[in-house]
TIMI-2910 file (N, C-alpha, C, CB; in pm, 1 decimal, decimal comma, always signed):
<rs>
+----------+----------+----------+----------+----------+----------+----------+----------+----------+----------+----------+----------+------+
!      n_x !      n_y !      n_z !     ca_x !     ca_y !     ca_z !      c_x !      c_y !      c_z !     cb_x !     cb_y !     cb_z ! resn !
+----------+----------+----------+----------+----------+----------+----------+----------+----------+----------+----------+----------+------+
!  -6616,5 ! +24277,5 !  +4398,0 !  -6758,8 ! +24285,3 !  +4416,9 !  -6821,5 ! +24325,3 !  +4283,2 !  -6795,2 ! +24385,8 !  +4530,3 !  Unk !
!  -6979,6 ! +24313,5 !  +4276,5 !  -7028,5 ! +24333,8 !  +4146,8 !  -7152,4 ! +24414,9 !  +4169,0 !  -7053,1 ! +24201,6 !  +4069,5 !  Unk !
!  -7180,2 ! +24479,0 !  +4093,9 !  -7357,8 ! +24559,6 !  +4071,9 !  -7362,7 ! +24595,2 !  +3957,6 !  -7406,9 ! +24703,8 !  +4155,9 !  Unk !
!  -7492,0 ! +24648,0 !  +3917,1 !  -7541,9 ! +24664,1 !  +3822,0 !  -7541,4 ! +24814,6 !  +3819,6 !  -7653,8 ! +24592,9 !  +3813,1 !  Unk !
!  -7413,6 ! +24868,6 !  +3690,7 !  -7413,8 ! +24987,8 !  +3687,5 !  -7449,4 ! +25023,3 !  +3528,1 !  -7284,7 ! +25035,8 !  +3747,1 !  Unk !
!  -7392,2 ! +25126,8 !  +3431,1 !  -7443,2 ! +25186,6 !  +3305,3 !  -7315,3 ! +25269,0 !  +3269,2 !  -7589,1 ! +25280,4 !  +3322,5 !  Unk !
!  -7292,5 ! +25320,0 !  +3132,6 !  -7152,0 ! +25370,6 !  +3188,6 !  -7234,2 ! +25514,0 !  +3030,5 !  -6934,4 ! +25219,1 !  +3164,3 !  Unk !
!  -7356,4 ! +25507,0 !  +3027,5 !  -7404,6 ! +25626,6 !  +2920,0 !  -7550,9 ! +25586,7 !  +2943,6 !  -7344,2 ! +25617,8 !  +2733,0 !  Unk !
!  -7651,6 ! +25702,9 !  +2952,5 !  -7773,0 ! +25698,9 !  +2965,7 !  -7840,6 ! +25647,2 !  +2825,2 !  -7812,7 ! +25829,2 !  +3014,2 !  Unk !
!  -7922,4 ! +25536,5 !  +2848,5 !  -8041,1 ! +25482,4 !  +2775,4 !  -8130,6 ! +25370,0 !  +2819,6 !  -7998,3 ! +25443,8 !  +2660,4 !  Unk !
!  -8184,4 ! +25302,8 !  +2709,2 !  -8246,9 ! +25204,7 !  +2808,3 !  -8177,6 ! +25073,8 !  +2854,5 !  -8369,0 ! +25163,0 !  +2752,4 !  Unk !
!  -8257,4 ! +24965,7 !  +2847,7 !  -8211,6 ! +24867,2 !  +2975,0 !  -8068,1 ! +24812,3 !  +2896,8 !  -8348,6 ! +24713,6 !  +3021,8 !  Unk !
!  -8062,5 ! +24821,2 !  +2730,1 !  -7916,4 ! +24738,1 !  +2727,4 !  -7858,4 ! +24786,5 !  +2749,8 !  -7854,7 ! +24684,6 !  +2644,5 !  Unk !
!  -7808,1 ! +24931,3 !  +2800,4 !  -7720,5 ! +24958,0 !  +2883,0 !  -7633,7 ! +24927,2 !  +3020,6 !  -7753,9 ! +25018,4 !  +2884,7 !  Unk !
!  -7716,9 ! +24859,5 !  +3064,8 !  -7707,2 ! +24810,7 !  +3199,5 !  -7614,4 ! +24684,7 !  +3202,0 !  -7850,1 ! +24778,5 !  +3255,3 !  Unk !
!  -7523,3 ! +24673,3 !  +3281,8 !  -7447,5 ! +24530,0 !  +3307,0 !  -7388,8 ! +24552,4 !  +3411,1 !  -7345,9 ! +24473,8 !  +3206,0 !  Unk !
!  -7325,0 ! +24382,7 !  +3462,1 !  -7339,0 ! +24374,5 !  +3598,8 !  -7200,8 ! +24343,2 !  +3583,6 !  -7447,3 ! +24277,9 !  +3675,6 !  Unk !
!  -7115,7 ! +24438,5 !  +3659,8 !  -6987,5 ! +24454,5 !  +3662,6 !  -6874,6 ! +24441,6 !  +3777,1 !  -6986,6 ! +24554,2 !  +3622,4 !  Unk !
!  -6757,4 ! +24432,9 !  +3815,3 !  -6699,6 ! +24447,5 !  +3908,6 !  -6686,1 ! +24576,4 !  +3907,6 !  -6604,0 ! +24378,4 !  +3919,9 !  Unk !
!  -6666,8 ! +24617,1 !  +4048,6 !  -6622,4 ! +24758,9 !  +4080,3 !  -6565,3 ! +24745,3 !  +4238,8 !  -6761,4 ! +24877,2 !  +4063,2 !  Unk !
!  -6478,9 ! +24843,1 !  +4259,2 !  -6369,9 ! +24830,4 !  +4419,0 !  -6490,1 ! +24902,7 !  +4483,9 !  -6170,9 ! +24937,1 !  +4437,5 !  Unk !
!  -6545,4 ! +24842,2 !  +4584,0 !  -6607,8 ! +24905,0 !  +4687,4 !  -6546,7 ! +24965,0 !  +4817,0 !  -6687,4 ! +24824,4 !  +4720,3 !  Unk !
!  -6645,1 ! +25049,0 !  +4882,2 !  -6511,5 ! +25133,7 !  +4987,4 !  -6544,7 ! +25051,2 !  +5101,8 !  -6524,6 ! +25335,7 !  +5033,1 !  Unk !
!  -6457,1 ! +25050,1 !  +5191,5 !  -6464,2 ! +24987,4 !  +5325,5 !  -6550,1 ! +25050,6 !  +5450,7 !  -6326,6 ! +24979,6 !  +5368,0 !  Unk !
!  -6629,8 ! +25006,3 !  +5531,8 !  -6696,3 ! +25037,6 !  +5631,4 !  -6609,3 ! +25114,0 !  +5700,3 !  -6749,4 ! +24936,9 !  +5696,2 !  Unk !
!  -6698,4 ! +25252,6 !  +5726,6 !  -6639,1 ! +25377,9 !  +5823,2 !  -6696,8 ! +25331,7 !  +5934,6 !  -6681,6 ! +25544,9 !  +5791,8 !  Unk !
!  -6657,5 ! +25446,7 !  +6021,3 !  -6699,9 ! +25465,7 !  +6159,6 !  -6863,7 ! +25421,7 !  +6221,3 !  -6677,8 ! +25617,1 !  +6175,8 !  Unk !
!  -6939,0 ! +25341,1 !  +6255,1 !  -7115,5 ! +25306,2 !  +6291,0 !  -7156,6 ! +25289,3 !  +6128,4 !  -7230,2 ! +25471,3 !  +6390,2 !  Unk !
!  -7053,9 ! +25250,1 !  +6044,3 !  -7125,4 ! +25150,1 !  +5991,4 !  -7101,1 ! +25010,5 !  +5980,1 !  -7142,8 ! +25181,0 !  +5895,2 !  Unk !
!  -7188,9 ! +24909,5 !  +5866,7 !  -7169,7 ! +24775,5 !  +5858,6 !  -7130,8 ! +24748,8 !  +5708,9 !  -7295,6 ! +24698,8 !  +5907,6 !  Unk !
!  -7075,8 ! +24618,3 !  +5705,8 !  -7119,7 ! +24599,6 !  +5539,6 !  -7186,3 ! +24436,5 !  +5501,3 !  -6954,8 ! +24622,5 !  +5431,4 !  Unk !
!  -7279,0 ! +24443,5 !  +5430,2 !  -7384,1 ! +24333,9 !  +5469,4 !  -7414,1 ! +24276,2 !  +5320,8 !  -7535,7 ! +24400,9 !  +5555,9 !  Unk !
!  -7454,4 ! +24160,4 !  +5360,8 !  -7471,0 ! +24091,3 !  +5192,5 !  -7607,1 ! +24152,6 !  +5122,3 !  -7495,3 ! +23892,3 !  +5195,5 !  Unk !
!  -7620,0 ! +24149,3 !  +4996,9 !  -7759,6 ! +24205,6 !  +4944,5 !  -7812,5 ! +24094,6 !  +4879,6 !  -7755,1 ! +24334,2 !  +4842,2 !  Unk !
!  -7958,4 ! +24072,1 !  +4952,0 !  -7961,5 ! +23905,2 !  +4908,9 !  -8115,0 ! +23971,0 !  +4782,4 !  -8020,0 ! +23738,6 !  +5103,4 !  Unk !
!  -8140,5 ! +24062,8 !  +4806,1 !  -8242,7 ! +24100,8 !  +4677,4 !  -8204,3 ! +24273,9 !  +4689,9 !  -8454,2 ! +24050,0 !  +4709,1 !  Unk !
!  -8224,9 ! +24310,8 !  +4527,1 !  -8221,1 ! +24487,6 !  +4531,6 !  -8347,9 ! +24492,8 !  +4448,3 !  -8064,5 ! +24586,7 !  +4448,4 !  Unk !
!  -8440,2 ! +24614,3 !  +4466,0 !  -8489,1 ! +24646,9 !  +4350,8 !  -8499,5 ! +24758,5 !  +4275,0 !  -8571,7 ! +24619,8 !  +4356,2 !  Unk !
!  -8572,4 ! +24765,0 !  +4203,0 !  -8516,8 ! +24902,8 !  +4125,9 !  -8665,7 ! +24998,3 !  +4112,4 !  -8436,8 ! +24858,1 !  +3938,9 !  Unk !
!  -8691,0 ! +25083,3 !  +4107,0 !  -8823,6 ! +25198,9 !  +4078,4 !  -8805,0 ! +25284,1 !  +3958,5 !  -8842,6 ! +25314,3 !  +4205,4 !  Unk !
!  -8931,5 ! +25339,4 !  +4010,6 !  -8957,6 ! +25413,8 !  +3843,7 !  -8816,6 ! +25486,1 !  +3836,8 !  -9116,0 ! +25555,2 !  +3824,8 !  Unk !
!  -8794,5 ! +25564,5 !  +3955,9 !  -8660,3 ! +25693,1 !  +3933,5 !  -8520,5 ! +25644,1 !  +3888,5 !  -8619,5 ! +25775,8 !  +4088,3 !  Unk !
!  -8535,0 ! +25485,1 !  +3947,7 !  -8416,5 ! +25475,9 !  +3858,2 !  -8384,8 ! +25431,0 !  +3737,6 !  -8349,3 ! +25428,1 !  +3901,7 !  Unk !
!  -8490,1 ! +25468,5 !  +3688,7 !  -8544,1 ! +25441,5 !  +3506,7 !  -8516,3 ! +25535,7 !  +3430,8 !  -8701,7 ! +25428,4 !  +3469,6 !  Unk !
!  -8608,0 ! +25656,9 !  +3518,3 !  -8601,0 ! +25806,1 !  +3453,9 !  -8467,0 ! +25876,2 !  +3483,9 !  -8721,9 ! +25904,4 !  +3514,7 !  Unk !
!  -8367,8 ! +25823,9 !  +3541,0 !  -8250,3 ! +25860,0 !  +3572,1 !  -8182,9 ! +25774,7 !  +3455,7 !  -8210,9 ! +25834,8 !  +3725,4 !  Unk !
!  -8135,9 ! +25640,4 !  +3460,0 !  -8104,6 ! +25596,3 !  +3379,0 !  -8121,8 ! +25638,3 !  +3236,1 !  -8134,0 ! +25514,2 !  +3407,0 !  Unk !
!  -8213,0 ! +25652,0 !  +3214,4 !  -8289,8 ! +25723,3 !  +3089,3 !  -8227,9 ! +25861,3 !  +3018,6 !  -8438,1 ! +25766,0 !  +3144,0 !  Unk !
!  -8159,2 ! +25952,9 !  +3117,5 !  -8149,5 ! +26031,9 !  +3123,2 !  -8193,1 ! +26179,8 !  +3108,4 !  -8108,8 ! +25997,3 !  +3106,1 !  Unk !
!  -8320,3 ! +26149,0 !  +3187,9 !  -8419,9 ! +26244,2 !  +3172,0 !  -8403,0 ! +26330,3 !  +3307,8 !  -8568,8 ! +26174,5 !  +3148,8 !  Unk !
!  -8309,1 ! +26308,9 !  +3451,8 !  -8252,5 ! +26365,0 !  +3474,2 !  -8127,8 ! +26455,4 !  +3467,7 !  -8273,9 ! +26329,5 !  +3501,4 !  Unk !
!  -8046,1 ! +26449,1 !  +3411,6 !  -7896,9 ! +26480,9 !  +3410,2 !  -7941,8 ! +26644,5 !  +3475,1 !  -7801,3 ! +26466,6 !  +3223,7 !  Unk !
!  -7988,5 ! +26706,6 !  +3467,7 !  -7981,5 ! +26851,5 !  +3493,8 !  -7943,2 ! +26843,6 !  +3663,0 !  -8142,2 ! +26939,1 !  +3449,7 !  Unk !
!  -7989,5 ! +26732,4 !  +3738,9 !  -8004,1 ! +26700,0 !  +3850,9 !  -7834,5 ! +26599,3 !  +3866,4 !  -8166,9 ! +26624,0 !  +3865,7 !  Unk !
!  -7870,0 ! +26470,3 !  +3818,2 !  -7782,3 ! +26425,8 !  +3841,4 !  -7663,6 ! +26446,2 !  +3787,8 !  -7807,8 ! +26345,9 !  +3842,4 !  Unk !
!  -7588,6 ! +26518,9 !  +3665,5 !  -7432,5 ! +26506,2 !  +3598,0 !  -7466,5 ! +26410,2 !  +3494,1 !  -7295,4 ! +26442,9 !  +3705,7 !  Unk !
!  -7336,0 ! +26442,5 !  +3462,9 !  -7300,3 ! +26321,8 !  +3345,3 !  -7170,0 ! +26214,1 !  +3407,0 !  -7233,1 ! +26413,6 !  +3175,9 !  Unk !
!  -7162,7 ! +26220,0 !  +3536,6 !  -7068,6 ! +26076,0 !  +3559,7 !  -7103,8 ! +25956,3 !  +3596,5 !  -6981,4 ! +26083,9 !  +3648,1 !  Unk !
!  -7022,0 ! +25916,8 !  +3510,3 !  -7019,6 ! +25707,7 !  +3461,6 !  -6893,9 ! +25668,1 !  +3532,7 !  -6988,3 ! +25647,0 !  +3243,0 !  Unk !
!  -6893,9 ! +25568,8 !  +3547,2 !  -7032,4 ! +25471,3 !  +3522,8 !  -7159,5 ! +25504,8 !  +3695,0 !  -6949,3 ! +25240,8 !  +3515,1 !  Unk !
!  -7255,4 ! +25486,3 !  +3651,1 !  -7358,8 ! +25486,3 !  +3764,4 !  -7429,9 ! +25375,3 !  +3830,5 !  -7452,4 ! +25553,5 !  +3726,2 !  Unk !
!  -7443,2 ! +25353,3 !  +3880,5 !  -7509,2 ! +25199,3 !  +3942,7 !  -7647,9 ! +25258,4 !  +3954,9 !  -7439,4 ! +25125,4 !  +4118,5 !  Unk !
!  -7754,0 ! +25156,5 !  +3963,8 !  -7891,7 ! +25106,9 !  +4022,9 !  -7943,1 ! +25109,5 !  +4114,0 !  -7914,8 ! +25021,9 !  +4024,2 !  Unk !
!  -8015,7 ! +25131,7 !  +4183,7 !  -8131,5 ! +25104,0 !  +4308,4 !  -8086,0 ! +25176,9 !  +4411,9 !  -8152,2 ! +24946,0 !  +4365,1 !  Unk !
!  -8203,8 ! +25187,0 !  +4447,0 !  -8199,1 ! +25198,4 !  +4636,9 !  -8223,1 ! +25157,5 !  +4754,6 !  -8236,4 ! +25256,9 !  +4680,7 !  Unk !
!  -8285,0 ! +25050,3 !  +4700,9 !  -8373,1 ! +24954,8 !  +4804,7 !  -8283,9 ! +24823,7 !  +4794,9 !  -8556,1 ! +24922,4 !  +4752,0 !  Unk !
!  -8254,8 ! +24761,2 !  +4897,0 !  -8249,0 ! +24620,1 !  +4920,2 !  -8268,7 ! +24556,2 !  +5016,3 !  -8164,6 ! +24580,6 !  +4899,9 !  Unk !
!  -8260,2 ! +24407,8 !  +5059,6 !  -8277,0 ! +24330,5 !  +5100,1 !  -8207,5 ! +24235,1 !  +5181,6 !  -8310,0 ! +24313,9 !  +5038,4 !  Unk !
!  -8158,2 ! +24227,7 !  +5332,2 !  -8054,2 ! +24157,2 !  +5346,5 !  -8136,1 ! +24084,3 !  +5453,3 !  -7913,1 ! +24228,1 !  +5374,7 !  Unk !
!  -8041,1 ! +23939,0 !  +5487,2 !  -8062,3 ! +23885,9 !  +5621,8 !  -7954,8 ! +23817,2 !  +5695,9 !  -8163,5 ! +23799,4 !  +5616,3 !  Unk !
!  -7859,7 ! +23873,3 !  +5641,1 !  -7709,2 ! +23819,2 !  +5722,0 !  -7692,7 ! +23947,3 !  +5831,2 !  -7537,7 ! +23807,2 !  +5591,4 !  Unk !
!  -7608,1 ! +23903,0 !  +5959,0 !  -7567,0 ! +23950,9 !  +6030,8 !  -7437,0 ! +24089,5 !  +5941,3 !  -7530,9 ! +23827,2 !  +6122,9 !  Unk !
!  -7418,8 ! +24187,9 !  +6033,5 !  -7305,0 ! +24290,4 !  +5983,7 !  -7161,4 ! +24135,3 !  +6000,5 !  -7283,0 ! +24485,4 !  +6134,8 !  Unk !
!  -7061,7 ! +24232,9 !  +5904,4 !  -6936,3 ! +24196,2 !  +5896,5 !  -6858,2 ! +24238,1 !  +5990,0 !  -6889,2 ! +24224,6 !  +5794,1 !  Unk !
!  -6926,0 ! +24278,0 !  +6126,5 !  -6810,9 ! +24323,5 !  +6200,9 !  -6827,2 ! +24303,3 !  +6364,9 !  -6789,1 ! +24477,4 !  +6163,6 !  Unk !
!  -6736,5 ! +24190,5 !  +6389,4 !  -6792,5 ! +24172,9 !  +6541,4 !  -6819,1 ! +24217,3 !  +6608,9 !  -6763,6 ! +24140,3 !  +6608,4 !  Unk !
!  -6825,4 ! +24350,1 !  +6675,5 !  -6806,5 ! +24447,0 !  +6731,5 !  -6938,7 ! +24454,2 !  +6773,8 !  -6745,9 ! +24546,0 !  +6665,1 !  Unk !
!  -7022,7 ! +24449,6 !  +6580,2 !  -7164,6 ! +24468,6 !  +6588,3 !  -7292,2 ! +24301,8 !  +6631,0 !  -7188,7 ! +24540,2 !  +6417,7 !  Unk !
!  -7216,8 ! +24231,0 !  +6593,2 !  -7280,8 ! +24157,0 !  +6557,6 !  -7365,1 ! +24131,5 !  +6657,3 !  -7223,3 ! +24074,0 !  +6510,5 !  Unk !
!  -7345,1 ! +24129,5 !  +6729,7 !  -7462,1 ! +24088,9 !  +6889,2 !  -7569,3 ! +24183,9 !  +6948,7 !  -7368,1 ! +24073,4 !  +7037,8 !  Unk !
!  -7525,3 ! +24283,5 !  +6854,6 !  -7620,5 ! +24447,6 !  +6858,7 !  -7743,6 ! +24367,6 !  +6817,0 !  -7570,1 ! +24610,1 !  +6721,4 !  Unk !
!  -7871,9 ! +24439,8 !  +6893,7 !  -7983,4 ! +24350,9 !  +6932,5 !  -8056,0 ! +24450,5 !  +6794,1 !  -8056,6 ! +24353,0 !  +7131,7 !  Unk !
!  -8031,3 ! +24539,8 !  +6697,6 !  -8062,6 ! +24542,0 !  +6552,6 !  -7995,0 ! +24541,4 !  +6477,0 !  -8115,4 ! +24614,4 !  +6511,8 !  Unk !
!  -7844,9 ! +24476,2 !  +6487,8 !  -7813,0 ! +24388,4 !  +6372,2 !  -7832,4 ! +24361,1 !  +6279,5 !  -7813,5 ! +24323,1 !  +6371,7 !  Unk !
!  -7967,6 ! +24272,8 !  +6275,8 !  -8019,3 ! +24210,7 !  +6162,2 !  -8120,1 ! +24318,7 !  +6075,6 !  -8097,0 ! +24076,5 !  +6213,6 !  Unk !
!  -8100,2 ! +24406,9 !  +6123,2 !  -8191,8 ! +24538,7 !  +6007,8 !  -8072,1 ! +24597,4 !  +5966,3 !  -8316,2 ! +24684,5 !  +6087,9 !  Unk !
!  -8134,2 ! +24632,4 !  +5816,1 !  -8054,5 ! +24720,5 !  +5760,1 !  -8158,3 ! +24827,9 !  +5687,8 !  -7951,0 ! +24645,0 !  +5664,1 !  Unk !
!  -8078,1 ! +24941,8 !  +5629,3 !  -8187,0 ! +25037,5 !  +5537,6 !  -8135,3 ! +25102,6 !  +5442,9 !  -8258,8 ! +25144,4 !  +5606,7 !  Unk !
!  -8231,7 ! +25125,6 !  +5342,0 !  -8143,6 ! +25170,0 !  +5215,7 !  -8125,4 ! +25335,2 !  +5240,1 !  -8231,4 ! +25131,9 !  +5050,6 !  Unk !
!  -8134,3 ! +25360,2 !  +5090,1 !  -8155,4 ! +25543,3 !  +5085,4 !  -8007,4 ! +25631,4 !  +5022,0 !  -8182,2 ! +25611,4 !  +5285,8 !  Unk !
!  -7915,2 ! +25493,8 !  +4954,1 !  -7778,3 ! +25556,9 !  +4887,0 !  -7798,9 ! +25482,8 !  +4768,1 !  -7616,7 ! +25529,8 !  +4964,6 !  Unk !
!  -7763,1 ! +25586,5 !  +4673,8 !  -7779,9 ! +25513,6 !  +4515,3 !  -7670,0 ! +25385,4 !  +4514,4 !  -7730,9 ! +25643,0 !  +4366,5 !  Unk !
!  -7721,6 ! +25280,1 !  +4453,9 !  -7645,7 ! +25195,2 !  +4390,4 !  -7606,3 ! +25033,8 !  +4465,2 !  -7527,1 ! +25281,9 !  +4365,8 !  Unk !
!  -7752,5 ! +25037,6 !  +4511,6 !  -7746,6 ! +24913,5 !  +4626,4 !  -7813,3 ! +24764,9 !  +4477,8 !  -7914,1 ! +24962,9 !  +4825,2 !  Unk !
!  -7806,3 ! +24764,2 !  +4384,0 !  -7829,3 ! +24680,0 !  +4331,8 !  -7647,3 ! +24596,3 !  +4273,9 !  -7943,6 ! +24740,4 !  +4232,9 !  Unk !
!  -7630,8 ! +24560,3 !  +4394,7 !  -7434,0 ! +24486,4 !  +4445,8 !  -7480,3 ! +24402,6 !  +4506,4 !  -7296,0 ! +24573,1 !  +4558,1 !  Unk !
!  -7354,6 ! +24311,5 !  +4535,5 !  -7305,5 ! +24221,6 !  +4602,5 !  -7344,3 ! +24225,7 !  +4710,9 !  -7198,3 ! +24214,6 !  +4601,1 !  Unk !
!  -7304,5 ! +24356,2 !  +4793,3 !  -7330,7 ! +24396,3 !  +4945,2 !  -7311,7 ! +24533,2 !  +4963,0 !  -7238,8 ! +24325,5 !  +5047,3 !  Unk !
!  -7370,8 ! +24593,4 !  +5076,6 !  -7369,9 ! +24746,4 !  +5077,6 !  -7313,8 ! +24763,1 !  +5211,0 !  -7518,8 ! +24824,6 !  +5055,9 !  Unk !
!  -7287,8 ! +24864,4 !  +5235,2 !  -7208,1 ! +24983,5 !  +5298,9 !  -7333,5 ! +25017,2 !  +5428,8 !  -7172,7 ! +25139,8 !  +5162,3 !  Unk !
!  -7369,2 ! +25020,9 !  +5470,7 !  -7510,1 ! +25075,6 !  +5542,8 !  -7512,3 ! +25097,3 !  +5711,4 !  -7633,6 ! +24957,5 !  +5509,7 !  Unk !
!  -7552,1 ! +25256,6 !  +5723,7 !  -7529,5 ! +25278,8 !  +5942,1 !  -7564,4 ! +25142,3 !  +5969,3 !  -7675,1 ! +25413,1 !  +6064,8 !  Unk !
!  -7498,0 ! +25090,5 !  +6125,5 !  -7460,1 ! +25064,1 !  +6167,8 !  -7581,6 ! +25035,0 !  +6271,1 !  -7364,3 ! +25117,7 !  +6161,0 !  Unk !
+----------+----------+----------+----------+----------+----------+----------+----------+----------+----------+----------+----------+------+
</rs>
């Protein structure tokens, strides 16, 4: 899988879109394609590193919090669940392939 992570705070040439092992869906959750992410001011001023006092210094870090899906979950179980087709952000680093997201 791939997203857009940073592996040292600055501006945007830092940023590249990399493979990384993603973890597998736990217990009420799904894992769903990300067909748009976007990014906000915070994850600028983070990137930037005008947080660290808050966030650390570990790299590499990924992008966003917000995205965008409209595929069904990856898991039959769910799929016929009558909200299914919603998903919601609110975990750093949804600017990937696909995210991790309740269920």
């Amino acid at each position: 899988m791939k997203r857009i992570q940073y592996h040292r705070y600055g501006g945007p040439e830092v940023m590249r879109l990399e493979d990384f092992d993603s973890a597998q869906p736990g217990a009420g959750e799904v894992l769903v394609r990300v067909r748009a992410a976007a990014a906000n001011p915070m994850d600028f001023v983070i990137r930037a590193g005008r947080m660290k006092f808050v966030t650390g210094r570990r790299f590499p870090r990924a992008m966003g919090y917000d995205f965008a899906s409209a595929d069904r979950p990856h898991r039959p179980a769910l799929a016929s669940h009558p909200g299914a087709h919603r998903t919601r952000a609110g975990r750093r680093g949804q600017a990937r392939q696909a995210v991790i997201t309740p269920g």
